[in-house]
N, C-alpha and C positions, 0 to 999 in steps of 0.2 A: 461615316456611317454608310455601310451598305444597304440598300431599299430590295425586297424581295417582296415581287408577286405571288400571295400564296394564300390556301383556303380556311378558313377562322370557322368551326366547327360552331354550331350553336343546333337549338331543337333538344326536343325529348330525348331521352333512354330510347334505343335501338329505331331511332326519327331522325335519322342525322338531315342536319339543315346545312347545308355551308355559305357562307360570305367571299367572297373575294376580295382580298384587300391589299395594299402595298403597307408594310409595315416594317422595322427594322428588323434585319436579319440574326441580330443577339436577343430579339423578344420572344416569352413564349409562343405554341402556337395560337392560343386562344387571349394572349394579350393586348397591349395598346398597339394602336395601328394609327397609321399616316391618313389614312382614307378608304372607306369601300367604293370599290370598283364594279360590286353587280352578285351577285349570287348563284348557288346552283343547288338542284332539288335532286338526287338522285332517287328518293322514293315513289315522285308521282310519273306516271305511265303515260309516254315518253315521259323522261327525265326535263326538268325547265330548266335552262341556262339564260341568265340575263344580266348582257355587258356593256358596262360603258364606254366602248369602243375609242372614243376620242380621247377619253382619260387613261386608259390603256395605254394609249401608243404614246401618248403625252410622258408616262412614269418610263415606258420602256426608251425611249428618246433621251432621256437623263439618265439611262445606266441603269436601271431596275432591272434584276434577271428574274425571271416568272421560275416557278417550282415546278417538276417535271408534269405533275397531273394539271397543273393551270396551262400549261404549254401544252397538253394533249387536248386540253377542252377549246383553248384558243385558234390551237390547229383545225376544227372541226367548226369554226364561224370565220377561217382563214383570214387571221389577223397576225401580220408581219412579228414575227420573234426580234428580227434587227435592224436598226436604221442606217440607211447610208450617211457615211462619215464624208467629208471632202477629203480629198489626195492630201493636199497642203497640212492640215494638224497633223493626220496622222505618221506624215514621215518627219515631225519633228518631235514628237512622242519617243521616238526608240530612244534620241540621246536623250533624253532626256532621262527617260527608263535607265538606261547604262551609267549616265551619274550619280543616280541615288545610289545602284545594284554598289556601285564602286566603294561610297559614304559608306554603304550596309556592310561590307565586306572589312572595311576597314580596322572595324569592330571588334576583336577579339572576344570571344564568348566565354565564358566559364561554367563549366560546369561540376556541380558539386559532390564529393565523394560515393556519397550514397547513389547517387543515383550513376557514377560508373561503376561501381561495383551491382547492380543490376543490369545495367545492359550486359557487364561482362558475363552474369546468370544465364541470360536467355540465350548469349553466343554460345556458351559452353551447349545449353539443354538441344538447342538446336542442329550442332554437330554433333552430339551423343544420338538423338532420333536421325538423324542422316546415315549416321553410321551404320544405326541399327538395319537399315534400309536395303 
């Protein structure tokens, strides 16, 4: 399950309210979520942004990637996007990355008529519009 920091819309017709929340990243965006993390008002003057700072960097520390507009809002209360990793995991990670890649490769894939006979479609449409060019 991948965790993504992002904004859960609620509020009136043309009253947007947003939520901030870590939720899974195959959920809609106004669905079930993991936790709110703080809120933001873009209608009142300034705008209210309010974050739970500890919980943030708590979700981003396990791997939670924030969505580009929560990373623009967090940029702007400068709260760290990445945590330092120690040397040590990290240079045991690639092989480990290169065994699976190797397993995944191993795999022969299939695929089914119809849908080579559409890509072979789009090469053709795509060399005819180049041509034309």
């Amino acid at each position: 399950m991948s965790v993504v920091i992002r904004l859960m819309r609620a509020g009136a017709k043309k009253r947007p309210f947003y939520r901030m929340v870590a939720a899974d990243s195959r959920r809609q965006r106004d669905g079930r979520f993991l936790e709110i993390l703080g809120h933001y008002n873009p209608v009142s003057q300034p705008y209210e942004l309010v974050v739970h700072k500890d919980r943030v960097t708590a979700w981003i520390a396990k791997g939670a990637q924030p969505s580009e507009q929560v990373a623009s809002l967090l940029r702007t209360l400068s709260i760290p996007m990445t945590v330092a990793i120690s040397a040590a995991p990290a240079a045991a990670k690639p092989a480990a990355a290169k065994a699976s890649a190797a397993r995944k490769r191993a795999v022969k894939r299939t695929v089914s008529p119809r849908k080579l006979r559409a890509r072979e479609a789009r090469k053709a449409a795509r060399h005819k519009v180049a041509a034309k060019a």
